[in-house]
C-alpha positions as CSV (number, residue, x, y, z in Angstrom):
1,X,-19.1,19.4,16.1
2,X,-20.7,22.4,14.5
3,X,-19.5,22.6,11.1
4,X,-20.1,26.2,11.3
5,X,-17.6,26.9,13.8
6,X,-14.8,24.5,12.8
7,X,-12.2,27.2,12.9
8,X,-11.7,29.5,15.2
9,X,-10.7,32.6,12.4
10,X,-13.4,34.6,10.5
11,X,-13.0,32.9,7.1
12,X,-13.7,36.2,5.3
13,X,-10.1,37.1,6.4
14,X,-8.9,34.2,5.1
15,X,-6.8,35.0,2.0
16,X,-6.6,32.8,-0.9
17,X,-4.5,33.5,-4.2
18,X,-4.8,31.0,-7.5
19,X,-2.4,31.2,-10.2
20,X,-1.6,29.9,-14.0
21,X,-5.9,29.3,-15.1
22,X,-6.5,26.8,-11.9
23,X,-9.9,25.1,-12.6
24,X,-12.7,26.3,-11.5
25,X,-13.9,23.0,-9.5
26,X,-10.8,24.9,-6.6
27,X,-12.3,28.0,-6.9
28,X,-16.1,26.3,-6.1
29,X,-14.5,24.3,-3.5
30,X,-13.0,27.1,-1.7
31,X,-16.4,29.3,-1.9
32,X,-18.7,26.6,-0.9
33,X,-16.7,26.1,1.7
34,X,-17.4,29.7,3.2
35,X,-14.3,31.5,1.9
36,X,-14.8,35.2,0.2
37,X,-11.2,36.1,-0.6
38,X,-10.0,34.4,-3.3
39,X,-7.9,35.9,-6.2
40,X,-7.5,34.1,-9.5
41,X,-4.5,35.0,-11.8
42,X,-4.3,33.9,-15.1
43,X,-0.4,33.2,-15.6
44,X,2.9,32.6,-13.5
45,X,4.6,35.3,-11.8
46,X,8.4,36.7,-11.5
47,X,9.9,35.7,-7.6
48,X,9.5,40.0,-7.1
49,X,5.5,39.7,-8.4
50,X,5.0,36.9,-6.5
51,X,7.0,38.4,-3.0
52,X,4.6,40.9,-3.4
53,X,1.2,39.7,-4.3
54,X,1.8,36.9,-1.5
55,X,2.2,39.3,1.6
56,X,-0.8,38.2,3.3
57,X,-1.8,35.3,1.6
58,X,-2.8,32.1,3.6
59,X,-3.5,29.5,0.5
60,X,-1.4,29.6,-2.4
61,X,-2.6,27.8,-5.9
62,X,-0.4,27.0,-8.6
63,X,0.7,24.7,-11.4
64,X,3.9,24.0,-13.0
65,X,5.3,27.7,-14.0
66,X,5.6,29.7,-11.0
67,X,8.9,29.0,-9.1
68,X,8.1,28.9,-5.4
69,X,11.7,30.3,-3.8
70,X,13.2,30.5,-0.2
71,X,12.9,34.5,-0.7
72,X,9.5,34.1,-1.7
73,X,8.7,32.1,1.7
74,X,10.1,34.4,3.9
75,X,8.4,37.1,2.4
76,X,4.5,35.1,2.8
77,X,4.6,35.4,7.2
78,X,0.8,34.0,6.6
79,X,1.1,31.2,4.4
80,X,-0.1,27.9,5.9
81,X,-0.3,25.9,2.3
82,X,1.0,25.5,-1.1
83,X,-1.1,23.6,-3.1
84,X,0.3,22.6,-6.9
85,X,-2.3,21.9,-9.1
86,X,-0.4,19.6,-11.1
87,X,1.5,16.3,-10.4
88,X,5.1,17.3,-9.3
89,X,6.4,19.5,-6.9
90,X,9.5,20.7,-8.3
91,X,8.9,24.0,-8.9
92,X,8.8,24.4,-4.8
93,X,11.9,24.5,-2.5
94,X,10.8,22.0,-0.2
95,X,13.4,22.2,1.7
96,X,12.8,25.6,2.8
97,X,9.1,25.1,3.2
98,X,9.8,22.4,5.1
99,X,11.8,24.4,7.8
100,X,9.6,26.9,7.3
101,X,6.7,25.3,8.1
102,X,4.5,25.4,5.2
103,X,2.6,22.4,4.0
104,X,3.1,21.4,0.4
105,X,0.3,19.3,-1.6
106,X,0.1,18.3,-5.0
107,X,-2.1,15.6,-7.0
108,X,0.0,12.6,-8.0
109,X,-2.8,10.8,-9.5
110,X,-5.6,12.9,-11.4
111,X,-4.4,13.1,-14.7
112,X,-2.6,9.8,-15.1
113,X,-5.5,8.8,-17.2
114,X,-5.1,12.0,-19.7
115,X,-1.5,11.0,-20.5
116,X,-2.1,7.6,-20.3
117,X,-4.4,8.2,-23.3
118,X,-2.5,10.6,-25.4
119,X,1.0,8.3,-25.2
120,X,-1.4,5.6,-26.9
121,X,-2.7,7.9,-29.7
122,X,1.4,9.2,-30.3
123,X,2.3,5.4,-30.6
124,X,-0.2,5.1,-33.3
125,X,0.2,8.6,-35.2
126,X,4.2,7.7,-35.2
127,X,4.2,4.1,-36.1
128,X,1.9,5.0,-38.9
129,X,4.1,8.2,-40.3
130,X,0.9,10.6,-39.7
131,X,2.7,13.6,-39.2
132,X,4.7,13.7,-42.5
133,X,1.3,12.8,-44.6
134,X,0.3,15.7,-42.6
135,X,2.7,17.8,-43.4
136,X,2.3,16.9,-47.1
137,X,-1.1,17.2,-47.3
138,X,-1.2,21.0,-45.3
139,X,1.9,21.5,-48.4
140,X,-0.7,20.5,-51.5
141,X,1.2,17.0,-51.5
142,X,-0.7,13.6,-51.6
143,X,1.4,11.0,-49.8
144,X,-0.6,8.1,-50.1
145,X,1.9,4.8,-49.1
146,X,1.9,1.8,-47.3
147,X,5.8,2.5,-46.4
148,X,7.0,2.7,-43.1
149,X,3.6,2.0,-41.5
150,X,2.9,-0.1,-39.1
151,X,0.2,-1.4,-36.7
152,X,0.2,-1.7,-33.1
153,X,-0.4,-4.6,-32.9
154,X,2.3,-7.4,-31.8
155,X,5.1,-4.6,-31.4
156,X,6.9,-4.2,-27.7
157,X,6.7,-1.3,-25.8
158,X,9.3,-0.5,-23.5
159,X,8.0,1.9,-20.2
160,X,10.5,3.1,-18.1
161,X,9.5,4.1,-15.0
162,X,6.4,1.8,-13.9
163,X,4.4,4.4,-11.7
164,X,0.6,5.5,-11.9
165,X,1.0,6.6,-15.8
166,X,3.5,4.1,-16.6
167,X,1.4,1.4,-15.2
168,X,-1.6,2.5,-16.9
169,X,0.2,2.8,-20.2
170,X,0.6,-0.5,-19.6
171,X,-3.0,-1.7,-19.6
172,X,-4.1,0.6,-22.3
173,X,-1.0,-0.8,-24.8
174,X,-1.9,-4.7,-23.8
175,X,-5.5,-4.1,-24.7
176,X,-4.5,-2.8,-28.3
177,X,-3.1,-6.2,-28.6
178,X,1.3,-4.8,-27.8
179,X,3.6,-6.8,-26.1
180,X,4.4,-4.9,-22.9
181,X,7.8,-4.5,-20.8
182,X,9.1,-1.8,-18.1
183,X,12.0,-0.5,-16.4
184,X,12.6,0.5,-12.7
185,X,14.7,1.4,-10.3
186,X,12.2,-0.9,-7.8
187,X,10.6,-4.0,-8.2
188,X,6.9,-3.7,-9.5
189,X,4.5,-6.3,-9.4
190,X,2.7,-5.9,-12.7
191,X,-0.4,-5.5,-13.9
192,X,-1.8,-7.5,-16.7
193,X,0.9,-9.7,-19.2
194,X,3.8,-6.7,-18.8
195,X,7.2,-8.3,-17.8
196,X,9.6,-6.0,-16.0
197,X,13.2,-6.0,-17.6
198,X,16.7,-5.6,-15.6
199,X,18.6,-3.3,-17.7
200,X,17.7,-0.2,-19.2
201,X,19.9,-1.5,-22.3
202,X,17.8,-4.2,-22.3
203,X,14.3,-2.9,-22.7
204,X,16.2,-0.4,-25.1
205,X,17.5,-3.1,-27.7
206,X,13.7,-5.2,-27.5
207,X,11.2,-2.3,-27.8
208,X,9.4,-0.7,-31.0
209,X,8.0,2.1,-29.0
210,X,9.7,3.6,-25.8
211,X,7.8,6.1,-23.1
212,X,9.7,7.3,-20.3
213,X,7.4,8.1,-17.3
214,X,9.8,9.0,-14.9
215,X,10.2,11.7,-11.9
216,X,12.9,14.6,-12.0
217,X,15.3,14.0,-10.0
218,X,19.4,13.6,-9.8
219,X,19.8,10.1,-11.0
220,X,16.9,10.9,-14.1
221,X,18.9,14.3,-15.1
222,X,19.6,13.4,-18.9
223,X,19.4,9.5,-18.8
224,X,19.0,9.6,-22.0
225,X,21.5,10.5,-23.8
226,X,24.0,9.2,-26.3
227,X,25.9,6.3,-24.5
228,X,22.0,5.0,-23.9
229,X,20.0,6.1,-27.1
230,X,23.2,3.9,-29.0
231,X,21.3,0.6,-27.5
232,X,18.0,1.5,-29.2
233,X,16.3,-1.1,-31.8
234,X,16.6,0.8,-35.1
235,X,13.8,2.5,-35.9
236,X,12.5,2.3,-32.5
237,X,10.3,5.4,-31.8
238,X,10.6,7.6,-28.6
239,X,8.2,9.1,-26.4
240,X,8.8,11.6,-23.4
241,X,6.0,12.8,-21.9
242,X,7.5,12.7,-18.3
243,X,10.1,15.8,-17.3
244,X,12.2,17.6,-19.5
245,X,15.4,17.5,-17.6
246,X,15.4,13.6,-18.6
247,X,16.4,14.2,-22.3
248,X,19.1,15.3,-24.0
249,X,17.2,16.5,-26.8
250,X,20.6,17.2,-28.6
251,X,21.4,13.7,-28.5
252,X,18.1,12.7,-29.1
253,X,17.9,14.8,-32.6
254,X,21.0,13.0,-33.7
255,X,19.3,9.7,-33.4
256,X,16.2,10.8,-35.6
257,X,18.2,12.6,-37.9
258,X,21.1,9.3,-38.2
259,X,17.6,6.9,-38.8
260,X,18.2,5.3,-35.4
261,X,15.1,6.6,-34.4
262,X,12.1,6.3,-37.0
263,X,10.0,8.9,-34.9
264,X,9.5,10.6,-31.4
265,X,7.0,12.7,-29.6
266,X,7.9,15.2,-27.0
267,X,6.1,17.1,-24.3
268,X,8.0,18.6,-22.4
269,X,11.6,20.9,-22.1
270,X,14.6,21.5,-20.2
271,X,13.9,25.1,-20.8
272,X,9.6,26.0,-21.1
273,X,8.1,29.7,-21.5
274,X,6.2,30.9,-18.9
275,X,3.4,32.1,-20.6
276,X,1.2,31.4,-23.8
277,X,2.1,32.7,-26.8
278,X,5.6,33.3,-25.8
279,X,8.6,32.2,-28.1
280,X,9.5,28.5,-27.8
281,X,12.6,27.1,-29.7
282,X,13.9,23.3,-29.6
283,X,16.8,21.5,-31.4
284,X,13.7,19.0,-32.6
285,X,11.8,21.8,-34.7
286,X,11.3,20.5,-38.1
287,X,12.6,17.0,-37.9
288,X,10.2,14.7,-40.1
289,X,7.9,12.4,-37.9
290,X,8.3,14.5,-34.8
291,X,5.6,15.7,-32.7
292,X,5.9,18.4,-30.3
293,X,3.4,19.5,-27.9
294,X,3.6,22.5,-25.1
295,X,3.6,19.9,-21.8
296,X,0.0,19.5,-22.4
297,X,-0.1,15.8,-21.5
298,X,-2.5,16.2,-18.7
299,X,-4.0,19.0,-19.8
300,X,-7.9,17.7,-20.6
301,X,-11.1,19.6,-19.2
302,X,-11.6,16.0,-16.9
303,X,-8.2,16.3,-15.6
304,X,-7.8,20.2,-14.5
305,X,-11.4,19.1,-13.1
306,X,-9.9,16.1,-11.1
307,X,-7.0,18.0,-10.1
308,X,-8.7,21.2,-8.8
309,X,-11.3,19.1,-6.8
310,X,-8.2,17.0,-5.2
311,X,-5.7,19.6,-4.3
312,X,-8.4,22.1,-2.9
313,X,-9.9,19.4,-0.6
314,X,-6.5,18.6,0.7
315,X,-5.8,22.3,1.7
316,X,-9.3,23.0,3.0
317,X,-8.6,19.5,5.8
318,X,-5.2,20.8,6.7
319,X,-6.8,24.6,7.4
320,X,-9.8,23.4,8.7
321,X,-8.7,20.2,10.4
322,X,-5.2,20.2,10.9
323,X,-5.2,17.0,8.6
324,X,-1.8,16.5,6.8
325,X,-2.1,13.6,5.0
326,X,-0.6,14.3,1.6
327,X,1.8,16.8,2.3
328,X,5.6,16.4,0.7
329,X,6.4,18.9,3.8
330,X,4.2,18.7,7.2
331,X,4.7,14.7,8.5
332,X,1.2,13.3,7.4
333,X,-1.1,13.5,10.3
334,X,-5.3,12.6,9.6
335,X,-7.5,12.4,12.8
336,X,-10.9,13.3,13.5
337,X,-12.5,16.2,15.0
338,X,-13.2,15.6,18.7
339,X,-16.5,17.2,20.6
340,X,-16.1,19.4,23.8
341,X,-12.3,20.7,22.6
342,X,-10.5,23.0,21.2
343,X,-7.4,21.9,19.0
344,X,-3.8,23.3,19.0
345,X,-1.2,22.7,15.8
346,X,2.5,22.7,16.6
347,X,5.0,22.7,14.1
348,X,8.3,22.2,15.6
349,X,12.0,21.6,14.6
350,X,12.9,17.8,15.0
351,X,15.5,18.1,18.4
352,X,15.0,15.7,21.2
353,X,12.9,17.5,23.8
354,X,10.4,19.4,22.3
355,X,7.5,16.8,23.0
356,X,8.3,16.4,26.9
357,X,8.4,20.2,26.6
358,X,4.8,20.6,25.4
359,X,3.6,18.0,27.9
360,X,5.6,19.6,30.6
361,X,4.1,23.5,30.4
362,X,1.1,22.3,29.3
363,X,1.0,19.9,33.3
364,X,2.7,22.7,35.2
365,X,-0.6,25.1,34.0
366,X,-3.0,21.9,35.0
367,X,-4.2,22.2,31.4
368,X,-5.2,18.6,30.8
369,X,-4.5,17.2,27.0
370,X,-7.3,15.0,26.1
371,X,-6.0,14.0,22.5
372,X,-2.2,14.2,21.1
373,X,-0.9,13.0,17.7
374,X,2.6,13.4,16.6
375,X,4.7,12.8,13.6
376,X,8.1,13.3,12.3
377,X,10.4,13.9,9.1
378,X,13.9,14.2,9.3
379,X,13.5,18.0,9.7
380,X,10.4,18.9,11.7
381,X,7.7,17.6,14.2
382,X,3.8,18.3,13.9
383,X,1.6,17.8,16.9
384,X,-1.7,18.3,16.7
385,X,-3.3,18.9,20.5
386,X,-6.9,19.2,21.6
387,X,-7.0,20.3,24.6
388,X,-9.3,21.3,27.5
389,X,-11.3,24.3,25.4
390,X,-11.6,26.4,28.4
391,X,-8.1,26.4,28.2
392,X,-7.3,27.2,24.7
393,X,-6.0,30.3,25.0
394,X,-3.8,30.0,27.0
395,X,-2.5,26.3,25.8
396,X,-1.7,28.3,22.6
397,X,0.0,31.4,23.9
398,X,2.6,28.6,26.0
399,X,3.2,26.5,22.9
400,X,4.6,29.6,21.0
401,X,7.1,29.9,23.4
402,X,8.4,26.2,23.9
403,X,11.7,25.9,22.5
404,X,11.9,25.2,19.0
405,X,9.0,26.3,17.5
406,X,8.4,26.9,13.8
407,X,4.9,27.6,13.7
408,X,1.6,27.2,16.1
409,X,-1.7,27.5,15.0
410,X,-5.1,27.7,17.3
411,X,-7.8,25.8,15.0
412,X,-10.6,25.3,16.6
């Protein structure tokens, strides 16, 4: 198939709008690929900027910041994709894009690597006491001591949650010579030597060093707090460079503060600003052998890189192909492009019916169906049709009308 004339819309009237610095591997991505239109914006934007920059967007960019709301949907008749540049969805109601048709990608894996990294270079600034020699030296003091310091070396590390950065954590800590062990909800086979503990209390009372690499979600929603941070080895150190919402930072300064804690290193906040420069406050602020950082723990040049080449691709094969594979929204559909047809998307609420519906208008017209994939969630169907291209036309303009319809697309 000409590559040329994949879709069937001019993609100069394609819209595309980028927010919160996306890299520029997206933005090359999306111009190599033949499309004009696309808007970069440096930060997030309010639900009313955002209602009204997004009017007649098609592609929406954006990171971790901009809040992606039902009212903001609604008001984007023209959006076909979100994609977050960054590894969570969150900041997306799902739910309402799912009903609403919009396919949602993110990049789960592209900076694992960057975090992976930095939680191995906290462990060793904290179990050595670099930031109060730091301190002392940026204060005229010369803290030169032996005290509290400790190698690597030999001392446990407890991960909870044994994901893609978890498990990587994992690999990096067993090759400076740590005893590794994990927590999680699901068994994990392990990679290398790590052993996978039971009880949360458990790894708590053996580890030196504690990372939490765990989603947001309902049951994560301060797990740590202070019936759990009680069952931490004194003068364990702690390390949350996972989700915010996981923490209860309150609790967690009275461990550093009681000694309980020798140290900790924190990236991210129930509460973040939105934009650089703004005013940040934390109960941790000050606290001796604390590092804070402004959720910057995938944040490296080859990550953004990673991230922007991964999400962009994923967007441009559900535009251009109709492939879904990826999407926390649009069942994940990835087939090939077939010669001598033109292909029809359907996006359809999940009722009994709807399928023998398409078939049946499509038969009554004698409009013969040559390929059909479907695939379900719990909310919605997604057919992708390539049908007779003769026929196209009017193919498309019966599926809008079958019952149930969310959103049909004519691709190709």
């Amino acid at each position: 198939m000409d590559q040329q004339k994949l879709t069937s819309y001019p993609k100069e009237k394609i819209n595309i709008l980028l927010l919160e610095n996306i890299s520029d591997a997206a933005v090359a991505e999306f111009t190599s690929a033949g499309y004009v239109n696309v808007k970069r914006l440096s930060g997030a934007l309010s639900e009313e900027d955002l209602i009204r920059e997004i009017k007649d967007v098609h592609l929406l960019g954006i990171r971790s910041k901009t809040q992606i709301t039902r009212k903001a949907l609604e008001a984007a008749h023209k959006l076909q994709a979100i994609g977050c540049f960054c590894i969570g969805t969150n900041q997306v109601d799902l739910k309402s894009a799912r009903e609403l048709g919009v396919a949602v990608f993110n990049a789960p894996y592209s900076n694992t690597r960057s975090v992976a990294e930095l939680v191995i270079g906290l462990s060793i600034m904290l179990i050595r006491r670099i930031p109060d020699k730091n301190t002392a030296a940026h204060e005229g003091v010369w803290m030169k001591e032996a005290k509290g310091s400790y190698e690597l070396r030999g001392k446990s590390l407890g991960i909870v949650g044994y994901g893609n950065i978890g498990s990587q954590v994992s690999v990096l800590a067993e090759a400076m010579g740590m005893n590794v062990f994990y927590y999680d909800v699901e068994t994990k086979l392990p990679l290398g030597n790590a052993v996978q503990i039971r009880s949360l209390q458990a790894l708590f009372e053996m580890s030196d060093i504690i990372s939490l690499h765990v989603p947001s979600t309902k049951t994560t929603t301060n797990m740590i707090n202070k019936e759990t941070l009680k069952y931490v080895k004194k003068g364990a150190i702690f390390i949350n460079y996972a989700r915010g919402e996981v923490v209860e930072l309150d609790h967690l300064k009275e461990a550093l503060t009681s000694g309980q804690l020798s140290g900790a290193a924190i990236d991210v906040f129930p509460v973040e600003p939105e934009k650089n420069g703004a005013a940040f406050s934390s109960p941790l602020q000050k606290l001796p052998n604390v590092i804070l950082t402004p959720h910057i723990g995938g944040s490296t040049e080859e990550a953004q890189h990673n991230i922007g080449l991964d999400v962009s691709s994923k967007m441009l094969n559900y535009l251009e192909k109709g492939a879904s594979f990826g999407s926390h929204t649009i069942p994940a559909i990835s087939v090939p492009a077939v010669d001598h047809t033109h292909r029809i998307l359907h996006i359809h609420q999940n009722v009994p019916g709807v399928l023998s519906e398409i078939n049946t208008v499509l038969s009554q017209n004698k409009i013969n169906i040559l390929g059909q994939y479907l695939k379900t969630n719990d909310t919605i169907g997604y057919v992708v049709l390539d049908v007779d291209s003769k026929l196209s036309k009017e193919a498309f303009s019966l599926l809008r009308e079958v019952t149930h319809t969310i959103k049909a697309r004519l691709l190709y």
